[in-house]
Structure formats: C-alpha cells, structure tokens
N, C-alpha and C positions, 0 to 999 in steps of 0.2 A: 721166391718164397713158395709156401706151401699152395697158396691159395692161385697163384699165376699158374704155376704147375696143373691145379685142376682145370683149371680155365683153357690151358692150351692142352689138354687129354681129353676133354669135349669136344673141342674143336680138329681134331688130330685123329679122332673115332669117326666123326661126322666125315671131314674130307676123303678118309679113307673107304668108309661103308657105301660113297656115293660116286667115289671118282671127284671129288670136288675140289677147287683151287682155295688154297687158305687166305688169299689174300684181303680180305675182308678181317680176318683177324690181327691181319700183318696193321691193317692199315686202323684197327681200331686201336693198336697199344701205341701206334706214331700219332695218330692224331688225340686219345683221348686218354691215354693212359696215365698223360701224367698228373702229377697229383696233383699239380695247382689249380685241375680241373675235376679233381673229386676231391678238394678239402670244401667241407659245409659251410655253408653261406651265401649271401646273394651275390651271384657271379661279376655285378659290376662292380663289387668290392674288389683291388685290387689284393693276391693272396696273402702279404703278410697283414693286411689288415683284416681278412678273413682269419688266418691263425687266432687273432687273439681276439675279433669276434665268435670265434668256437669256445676259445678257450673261457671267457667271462658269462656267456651265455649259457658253458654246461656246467656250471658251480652252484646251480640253481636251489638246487636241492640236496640234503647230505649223501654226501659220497654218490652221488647220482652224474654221472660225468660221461654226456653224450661222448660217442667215437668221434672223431678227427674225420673221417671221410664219408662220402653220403654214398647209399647206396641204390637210393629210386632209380637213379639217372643210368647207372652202370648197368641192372637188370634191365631197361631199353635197349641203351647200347647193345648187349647183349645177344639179343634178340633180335636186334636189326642186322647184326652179322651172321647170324646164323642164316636169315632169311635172304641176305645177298648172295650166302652159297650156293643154296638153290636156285636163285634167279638168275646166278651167273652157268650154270649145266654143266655136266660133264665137262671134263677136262682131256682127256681121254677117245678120242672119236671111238665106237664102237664097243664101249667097255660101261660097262653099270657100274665097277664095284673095282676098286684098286683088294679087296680081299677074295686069297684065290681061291677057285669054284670047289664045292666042296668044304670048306674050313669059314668056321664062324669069327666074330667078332665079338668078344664082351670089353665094356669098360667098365670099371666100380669105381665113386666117387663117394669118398668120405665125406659127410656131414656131422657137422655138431649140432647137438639138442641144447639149446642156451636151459632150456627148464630140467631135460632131464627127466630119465625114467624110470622107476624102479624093478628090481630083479634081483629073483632069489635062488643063489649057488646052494647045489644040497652039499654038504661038509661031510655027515654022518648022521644016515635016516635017524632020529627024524628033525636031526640041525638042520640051519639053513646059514647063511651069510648073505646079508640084504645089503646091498650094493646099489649106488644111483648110475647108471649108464646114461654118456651123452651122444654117444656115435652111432651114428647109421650110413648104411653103404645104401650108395644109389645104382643100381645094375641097366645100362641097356646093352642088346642084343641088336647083331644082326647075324642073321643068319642062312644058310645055304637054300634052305624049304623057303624063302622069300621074307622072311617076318625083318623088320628093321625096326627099329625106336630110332631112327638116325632120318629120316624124311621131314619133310615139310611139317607134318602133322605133328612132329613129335619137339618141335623146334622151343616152342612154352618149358616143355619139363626138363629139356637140357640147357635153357636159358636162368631157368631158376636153380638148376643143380650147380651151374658156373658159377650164377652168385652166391648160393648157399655155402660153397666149398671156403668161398672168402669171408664168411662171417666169423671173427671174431674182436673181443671186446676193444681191444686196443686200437683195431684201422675203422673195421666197416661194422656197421650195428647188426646184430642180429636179424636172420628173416625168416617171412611166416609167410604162408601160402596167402593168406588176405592181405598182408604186404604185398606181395607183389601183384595178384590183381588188381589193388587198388590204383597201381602207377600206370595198369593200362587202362583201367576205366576212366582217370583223369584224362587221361589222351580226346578220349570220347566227348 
C-alpha cells in the first residue's frame, strides 16, 4: 500500500544517505507489522475479540467510527528503528554515504491534512476558484556541502513523516505534531 511504500522510502533514504543496514526495518514489519498487533485494544485481548471490541466501542457517537489500527504504538516503533540504524554504523568500512560524491539525495513524502486548507486558483483577474487542499509534501535532503536531514538528529521528523504518510481514515487515525509528542512524553 501507499502508506508501507512511504515507510520504506524513509527508510531507504536514511540507509542510503548514511551507509546504513536496513535491517531494523526488516525486522520491525516481521516482528510488528502485523495487524493483530496494531488493531486497537488492550493487547491481552485476544485479536478477534479486539475486532469487535473496536468495532462496538467506535459506534459511540454518530457516524463517529474510530479507525481499526492504533497509531501511538507504531510512531515508537518507528523511531526505535530509525535509531537502531545509527546505533548499528556504517555498513560500509570507509564510506559515509552509499550517495555518490558530488550528487545529492532528496526524498518527498506525501502527507494528508485530515482538516485541510484553503487556497485560491486565479481563473480570470479578478476570479478565483476556492478549493480546500489536503496534501503536503515533506522534503529531506542530503547533500554533497555536508547538510543531511537523514542523521541522528533528524530521526523525530522522519519518524513522524513514516507515520503521517499512513494516516488515513479507514486504517490508522489521523496525526498531529501534539499526537505524536504526546506518546513520547508518556514514555517519560
């Protein structure tokens, strides 16, 4: 799917911009990937009595019908794989960068706006056509002059763009920058 796709394009950017072994990713979709361990609920429920505790518990309110998969858990995950890359170094003896010297790296990552923005197309001065836009692209770099978004530091904003890329309404819920600091402040 669309949203695994961005997931391993973050991670695919990262291994490359660093010399780094993906296997941290490998080992996050064999061990966490499947669903019976992101459908919502408390985990010692066994999953199909999770199902239809999802499924009775998001009827709450009209038409209001929480997603099937939880996304706290998976923005950790996340982030713990990202941070195994680094910890595990170069792959590579003698080489920083599987991108050759000279020639940059961009990745862009689709995001949805669940609320959504307004913007206005000019048609014929002094028309407009007022349209709500939900998509935003997320850009990192690395590049030859030494500048990366693909390092240690930069592990949060491509941990969140992983999960962002997966937000919509049918799997995983929408998320918000206070979303996801929140699941690391619980950690604390």
């Amino acid at each position: 799917g669309a949203s695994a796709g961005g997931i391993n394009g973050v991670f695919l950017a990262k291994a490359l911009a660093g010399n780094l072994s993906q296997e941290a990713l490998r080992d996050l979709w064999l061990d966490r990937g499947d669903i019976k361990r992101l459908l919502r609920g408390p985990k010692w429920i066994p999953s199909v009595l999770r199902g239809l505790w999802w499924g009775v518990s998001s009827i709450r309110g009209p038409l209001r019908v929480k997603p099937p998969l939880g996304g706290d858990e998976m923005c950790l995950w996340l982030h713990e794989a990202l941070s195994a890359m680094d910890a595990a170094g170069p792959q590579l003896a003698g080489t920083e960068s599987l991108v050759p010297d000279g020639n940059s790296l961009s990745l862009f990552v689709p995001l949805t706006d669940f609320h959504g923005y307004d913007r206005e197309i000019p048609l014929e001065d002094p028309r407009v056509i007022r349209d709500r836009g939900h998509r935003h692209i997320m850009e990192f770099t690395h590049d030859p002059d030494g500048r990366s978004d693909f390092g240690p530091e930069g592990n949060h904003a491509l941990a969140f763009t992983a999960r962002g890329t997966s937000s919509f309404p049918g799997a995983f819920p929408p998320l918000t920058l206070s979303d996801y600091e929140s699941y690391f402040q619980a950690l604390k």
